[in-house]
N, C-alpha and C positions, 0 to 999 in steps of 0.2 A: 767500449768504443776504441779505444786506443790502443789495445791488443789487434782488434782485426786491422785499426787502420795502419799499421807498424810492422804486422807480422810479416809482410812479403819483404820490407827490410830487413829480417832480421834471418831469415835464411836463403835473403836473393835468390839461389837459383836452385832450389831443390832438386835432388832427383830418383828417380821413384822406381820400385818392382812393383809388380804384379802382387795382390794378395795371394798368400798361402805360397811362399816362397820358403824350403827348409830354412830353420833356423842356422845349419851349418852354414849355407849356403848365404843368406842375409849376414852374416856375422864377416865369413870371407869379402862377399861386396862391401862391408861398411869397413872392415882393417884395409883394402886396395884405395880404396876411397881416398883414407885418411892420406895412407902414406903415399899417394898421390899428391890431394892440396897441399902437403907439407914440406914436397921433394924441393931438397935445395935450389937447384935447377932450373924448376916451376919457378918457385919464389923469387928470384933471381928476374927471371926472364920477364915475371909481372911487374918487377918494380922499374923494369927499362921501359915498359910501354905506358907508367903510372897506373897499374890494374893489381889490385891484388888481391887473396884471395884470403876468406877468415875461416877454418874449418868449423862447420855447427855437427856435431854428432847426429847420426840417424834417430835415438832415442831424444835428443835436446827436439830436433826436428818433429818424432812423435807429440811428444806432451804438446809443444806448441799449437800442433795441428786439433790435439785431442780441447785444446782449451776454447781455440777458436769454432769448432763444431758444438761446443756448451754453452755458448752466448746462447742468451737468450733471445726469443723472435723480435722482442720489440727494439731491442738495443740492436741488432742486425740491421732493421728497419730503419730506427734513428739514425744511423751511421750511414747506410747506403743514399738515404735521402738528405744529408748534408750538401 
């Protein structure tokens, strides 16, 4: 229960391709990514509006997703009906 109810904090704002994306090509999206959320600049400019940014890797983001679609139906159920 605590995995799903947790997980949308835990990589706030995902963001996503299309299945069957080359691996070259997912690999270049997720290194722009990074050094994106990390750019001094960014960083900087999120700490003057109080906003700031934690980079979750694509593959941290994978397993998480992969864990939360392996709950089982009833713990889904228990949690959604809380």
């Amino acid at each position: 229960m605590m995995e799903i109810l947790f997980a949308n904090g835990e990589i706030q704002i995902p963001v996503f391709a299309p299945p069957g994306v080359p691996a070259a090509r997912l690999g270049a999206l997720r290194a722009a990514f990074k050094r994106t959320i990390e750019d001094k600049a960014l960083v900087e400019e999120g700490r003057k509006q109080l906003m700031a940014a934690q980079y979750v890797s694509g593959e941290d983001v994978e397993r998480l997703i992969a864990r939360v679609y392996a709950t089982p139906p009833d713990v889904v159920k228990a949690t959604i009906l809380r």
